[in-house]
Every structure is written in structure tokens, then in C-alpha cells.
N, C-alpha and C positions, 0 to 999 in steps of 0.2 A: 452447494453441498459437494463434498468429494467426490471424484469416481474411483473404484477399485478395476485395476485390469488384473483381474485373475490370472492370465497368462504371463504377465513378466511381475508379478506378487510386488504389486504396486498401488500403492494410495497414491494419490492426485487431488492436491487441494491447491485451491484459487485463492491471489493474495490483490489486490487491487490498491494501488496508488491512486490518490485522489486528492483533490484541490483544486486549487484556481491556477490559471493559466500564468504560465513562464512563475510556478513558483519554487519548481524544482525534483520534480515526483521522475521524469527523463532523466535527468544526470544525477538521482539516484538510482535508478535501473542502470544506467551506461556505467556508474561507476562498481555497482556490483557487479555485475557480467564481466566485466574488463580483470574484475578480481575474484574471480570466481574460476575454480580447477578446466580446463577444458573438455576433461574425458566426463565431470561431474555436468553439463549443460549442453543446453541444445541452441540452436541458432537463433543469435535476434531477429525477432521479424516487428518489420516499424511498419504501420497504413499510415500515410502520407495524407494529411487535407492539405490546402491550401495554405491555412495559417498553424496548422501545429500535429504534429504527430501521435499519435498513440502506439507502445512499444509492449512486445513481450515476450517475453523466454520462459525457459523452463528449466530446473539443477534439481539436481538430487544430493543434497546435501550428505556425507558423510559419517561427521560428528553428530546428527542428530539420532541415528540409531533407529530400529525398528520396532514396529505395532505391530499385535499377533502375526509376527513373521513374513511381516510385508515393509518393504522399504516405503519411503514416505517423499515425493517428488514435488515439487512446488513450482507454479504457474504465475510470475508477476505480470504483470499489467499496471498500464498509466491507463488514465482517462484523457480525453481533451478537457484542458481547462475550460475554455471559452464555452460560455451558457447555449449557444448555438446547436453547441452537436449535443443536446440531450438523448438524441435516439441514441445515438455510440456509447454515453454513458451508460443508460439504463440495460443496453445491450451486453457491455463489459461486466455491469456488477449481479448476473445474471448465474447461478451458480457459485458467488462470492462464498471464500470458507475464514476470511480475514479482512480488515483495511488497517491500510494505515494513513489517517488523515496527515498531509503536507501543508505545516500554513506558512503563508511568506512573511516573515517577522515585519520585514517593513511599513512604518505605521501607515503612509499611504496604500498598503494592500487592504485595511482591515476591515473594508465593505465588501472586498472582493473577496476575502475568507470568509467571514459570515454568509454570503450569498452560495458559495459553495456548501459550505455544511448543510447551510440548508436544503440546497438540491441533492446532496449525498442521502439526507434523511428522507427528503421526500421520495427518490430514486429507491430506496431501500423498502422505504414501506408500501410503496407498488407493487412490488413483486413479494410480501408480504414477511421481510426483514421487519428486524428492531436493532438501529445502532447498537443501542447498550444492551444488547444479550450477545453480538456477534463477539469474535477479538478483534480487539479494536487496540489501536495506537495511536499517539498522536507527536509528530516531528514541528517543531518548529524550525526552521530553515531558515538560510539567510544570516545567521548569526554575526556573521562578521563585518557585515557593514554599518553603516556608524550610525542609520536614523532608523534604528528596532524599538520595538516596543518592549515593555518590560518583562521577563515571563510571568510574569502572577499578573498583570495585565491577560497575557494572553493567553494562561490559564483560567482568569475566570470567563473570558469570554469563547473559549474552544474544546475546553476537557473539566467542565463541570463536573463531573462523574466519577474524576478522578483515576481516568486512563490509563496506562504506561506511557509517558512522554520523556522525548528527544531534543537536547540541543543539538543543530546539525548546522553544517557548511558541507552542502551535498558536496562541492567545487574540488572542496580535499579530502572528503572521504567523512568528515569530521559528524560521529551520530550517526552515519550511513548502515554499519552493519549491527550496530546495537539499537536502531530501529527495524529492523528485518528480523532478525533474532529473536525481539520481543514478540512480535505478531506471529511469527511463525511456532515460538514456544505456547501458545494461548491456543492455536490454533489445534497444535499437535495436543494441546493437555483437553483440548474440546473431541477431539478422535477415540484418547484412552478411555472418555466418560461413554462413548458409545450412542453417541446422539443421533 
């Protein structure tokens, strides 16, 4: 759920990257941040495991304009891919105001994306979420390498529901900021309804 800090008349909503490990959810944070205004954002801060990081900032996006006379600030966050750190997951999607699921096109990932979604669901309905009422998006990643699945392949086994979905090459930007855009415009039209 957002927070409102009355003193600097600001909404604060949480957008959370999620997927399976090394599928791309990091170097779409690293490559928005890197393009993103500097006086609009606050510093990256990465928690370090062993085998993978979790990243997050914070921008106040500009062009997106105000809610009864509060500017609107967004908070992204990765999860750790790897099934291990469930506690960090369910921890990060704690407060969740959007996701945007990341799956890695490559057909040898596509147990390791179902295995994710499924913990994203599971993850979500612990804490007493429903995927499909949140905003939700969905990036397929990876696109540029040569053994991807097909999307209607990977639409009917990721975005049943019929989502906003991304072709993306996090690597060049490619669906990077028109997957952000989406989830944060869903996000922002979920604040006007007043929920």
C-alpha cells in the first residue's frame, strides 16, 4: 500500500521486479536509474548475498504529474531470483503498490519461470494480495538471443489474464522503460480510484 508523507506532499508507492534468477529484473533497475534525471532520484542501494543481489531506488518521476496535490515517488525493488532467499522475497513484496513480472525468454528457463510465478502468487497471497487485482505487467526479456520461445508460447503460459506485456533486451534498454511506464501508469490509475 502507499505511504503519504504529508510533509514533503508526497505519495510513495512500491513497484517490485520479480522472477527467476539472472533473468534480468537488475539490469532493468541499473539501466533505468542510469537514465533517469539525477536531481529526479535517490541513491541505489544493492544488499549483497553471496550469489545475487537485491537493488533499490527511488525517482519522482516528472511527466507523470499530481494526485490531489501530492507528487507521486516510486520505489523499485528486485527480488532475489534463487528460491532460497524466500524470506527477502516475501519481505520486499511487503507493501507492494505494483509488479512487474520479468520472464527470461529462453526456452531452457521455462520451469524456472513457472517456478517463480508460482512463488510470486504464493508470496502474494500470504500476505493477503491477489496477483490479478494488483497492476500487474508482464516483460518478457531476453529477446535477442536466438533460442526464445515464442510469445504466444509465453503468453499463454505467463499472462493468461491478459496483462500489459513487454518485449525487452533489458542489455539496451529495448521495453525497459515501456514496461515501467505501464505498471506505474496502473498503479497511479489504482491511487485516483482511491483504494
Amino acid at each position: 500500500m502507499s505511504f503519504i508523507n504529508y510533509s514533503s506532499r508526497e505519495i510513495n508507492c512500491k513497484i517490485v521486479y520479480y522472477g527467476p534468477g539472472l533473468c534480468g529484473k537488475t539490469t532493468n533497475l541499473q539501466y533505468i536509474y542510469a537514465r533517469t534525471n539525477p536531481e529526479a532520484k535517490g541513491k541505489m542501494i544493492s544488499l549483497a548475498t553471496e550469489t545475487e543481489r537485491t537493488l533499490f531506488f527511488d525517482f519522482l518521476p516528472l511527466s507523470l504529474g499530481e494526485i490531489r496535490g501530492f507528487k507521486t515517488r516510486f520505489h523499485l525493488y528486485t527480488v532475489p531470483g534463487q528460491v532460497f532467499y524466500d524470506a527477502s522475497r516475501k519481505l520486499i513484496l511487503k507493501g507492494v503498490d505494483g509488479v512487474a513480472f520479468v520472464v527470461d525468454s529462453q526456452i531452457e528457463r521455462m520451469e524456472a519461470n513457472i517456478e517463480s510465478l508460482d512463488n510470486l502468487r504464493y508470496n502474494l497471497s500470504d500476505q493477503g494480495y491477489d496477483l490479478d487485482k494488483l497492476p500487474y505487467v508482464v516483460q518478457y526479456n531476453k529477446r535477442d538471443l536466438p533460442n526464445v520461445a515464442p510469445v504466444e508460447q509465453l503468453r499463454e503460459m505467463f499472462n493468461p489474464s491478459a496483462a500489459p506485456e513487454f518485449e525487452a533486451v533489458a542489455t539496451t534498454g529495448f521495453g525497459v522503460f515501456n514496461t515501467l511506464k505501464s505498471v506505474a501508469k496502473l498503479v497511479l490509475t489504482e491511487l485516483k480510484r482511491g483504494r
